[in-house]
C-alpha positions, 0 to 999 in steps of 0.5 A: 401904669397903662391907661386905656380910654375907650375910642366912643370917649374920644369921639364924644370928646371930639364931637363936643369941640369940633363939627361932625366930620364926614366918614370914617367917623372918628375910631372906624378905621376902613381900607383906603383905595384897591388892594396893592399886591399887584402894583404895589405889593407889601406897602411900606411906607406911607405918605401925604402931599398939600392936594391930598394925594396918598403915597404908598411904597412897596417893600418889593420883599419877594424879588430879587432884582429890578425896581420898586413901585410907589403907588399914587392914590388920589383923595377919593383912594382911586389909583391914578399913578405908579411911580417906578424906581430903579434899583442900584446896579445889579440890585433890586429896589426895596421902599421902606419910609417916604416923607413928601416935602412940597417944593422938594418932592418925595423922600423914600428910603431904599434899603434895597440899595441903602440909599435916601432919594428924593422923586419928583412926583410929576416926572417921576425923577429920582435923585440919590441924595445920600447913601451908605445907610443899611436899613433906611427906614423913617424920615422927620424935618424939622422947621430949618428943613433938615431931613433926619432918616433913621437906619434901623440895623447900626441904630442911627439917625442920619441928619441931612441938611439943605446943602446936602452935608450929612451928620449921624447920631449914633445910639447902639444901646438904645436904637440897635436891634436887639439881638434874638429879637422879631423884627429885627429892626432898630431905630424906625419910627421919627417924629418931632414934637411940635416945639423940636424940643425932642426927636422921637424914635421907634425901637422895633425890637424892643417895642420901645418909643424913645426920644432924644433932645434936640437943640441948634441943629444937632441930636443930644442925650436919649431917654426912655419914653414908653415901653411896650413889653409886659403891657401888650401895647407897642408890639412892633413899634413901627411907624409913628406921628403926633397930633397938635394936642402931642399924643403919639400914633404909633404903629404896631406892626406885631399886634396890628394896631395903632396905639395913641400914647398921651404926652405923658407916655400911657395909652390912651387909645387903641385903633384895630378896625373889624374883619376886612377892614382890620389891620394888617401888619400897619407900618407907616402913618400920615396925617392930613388934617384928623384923616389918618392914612396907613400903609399895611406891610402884610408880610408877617400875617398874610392878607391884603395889601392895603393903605387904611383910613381914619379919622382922628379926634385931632389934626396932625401936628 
């Protein structure tokens, strides 16, 4: 059954635990930083490092060669960076998901040329650490600093390890789009769960979380976790990410949402911001602290390009 408690709940809820946090106040989700279409048009993905910087990635949708922009906000949402990437040879650069890792650099899949790199931010450097994927869509790392990618046309979930080695999970029933179905994407959305007892999963399609077990390094058995259909929540399941008290962020990319799902799978909240400030085809999301940045994709309603801010009742996890 669908629960809904009210935002204002929440935050009274938070006002009760934790100091009063500086604006957004918990619920008022604004834009964050200028609109991107010039710079970075249809912003994809979506990112967070330790100083607070915000990375937003551009899908590049309407061009049909050359590179991709990742543009680079600092904590006040003022544009300090534009990181070019090459496209493949004769191809054009398409930016799906990011993950920052410090001492690592910046994950980005590129879907452009089905291929995860990894940027170093200050050079602007890119390493092809992996290729073959179709639609390389979100990243998750767990506590051993294995880098999981889901590929949102066969279904799969990529594990990536330090040395370099690859291992796909394959879950054509579940986590491949499902035919007929807009946007016709799969496997997106990863999150772990605090204990990496489960690798959480997007279905985009299906408007469906699902989650795998996950044990000594390797993907097991997948279940059902939440289903949108029929309730009007989950429509476009796109980018997901926990809080330390386990709720489940998730990106709506067909309604323009964020819905919050408890640990136990119902709906407690719902995040939409009013006129201009309102989402706009959200599609990535990043914690840093209980300030929540997301990337507006844009693509299927029009409007502004743009990364939204928040405050949530609770850190990331």
């Amino acid at each position: 059954m669908r629960k809904l408690v009210s935002l204002a709940t929440l935050a009274l809820v938070v006002s009760l635990a934790h100091p009063a946090a500086a604006a957004p106040s918990a619920g008022e989700v604004r834009n964050f930083g200028p609109e991107l279409s010039a710079t970075c048009n249809l912003p994809e993905g979506v990112a967070v490092d330790p100083q607070g910087n915000v990375y937003a990635s551009s899908l590049n949708f309407n061009a049909t060669s050359g590179p991709a922009n990742i543009c680079v906000l600092d904590r006040s949402g003022a544009l300090v960076d534009v990181i070019s990437v090459a496209a493949v040879p004769g191809g054009v650069a398409r930016l799906l998901g990011m993950l920052f890792v410090p001492d690592e650099g910046l994950y980005v899949g590129d879907v452009g040329g089905g291929r995860v790199l990894r940027i170093d931010v200050t050079t602007h450097a890119a390493t092809t650490i992996a290729t073959g994927f179709g639609a390389p869509n979100a990243f998750a790392r767990d506590h051993a600093g294995n880098i999981f990618v889901s590929d949102s046309f066969p279904g799969t979930v990529t594990k990536i390890a330090p040395d370099g080695a690859t291992t796909t999970f394959a879950y054509p029933v579940e986590l491949a789009p499902r035919a007929g179905e807009s946007p016709p994407f799969g496997a997106n959305g990863l999150a772990f769960d605090r204990n990496e007892r489960y690798l959480y999963v997007a279905e985009t399609s299906r408007d469906e979380i699902y989650r795998i077990a996950y044990a000594d390094g390797a993907l097991g058995a997948i279940e059902l976790f939440a289903r949108g259909s029929g309730t009007g929540a989950l429509d476009g399941a796109d980018g997901i990410a926990f809080d330390v008290r386990g709720n489940l962020y998730v990106c709506s990319n067909q309604s323009d949402e964020i819905a919050v799902l408890s640990p136990g799978g119902d709906v407690i909240a719902e995040y939409r911001g009013t006129g201009g400030n309102a989402f706009n085809s959200p599609a990535s999301i990043a914690f840093n602290g209980r300030t929540v940045y997301v990337a507006n994709l844009a693509l299927f309603h029009g409007g502004p390009n743009k990364v939204s801010v928040f405050t949530a009742p609770y850190p990331g996890s």
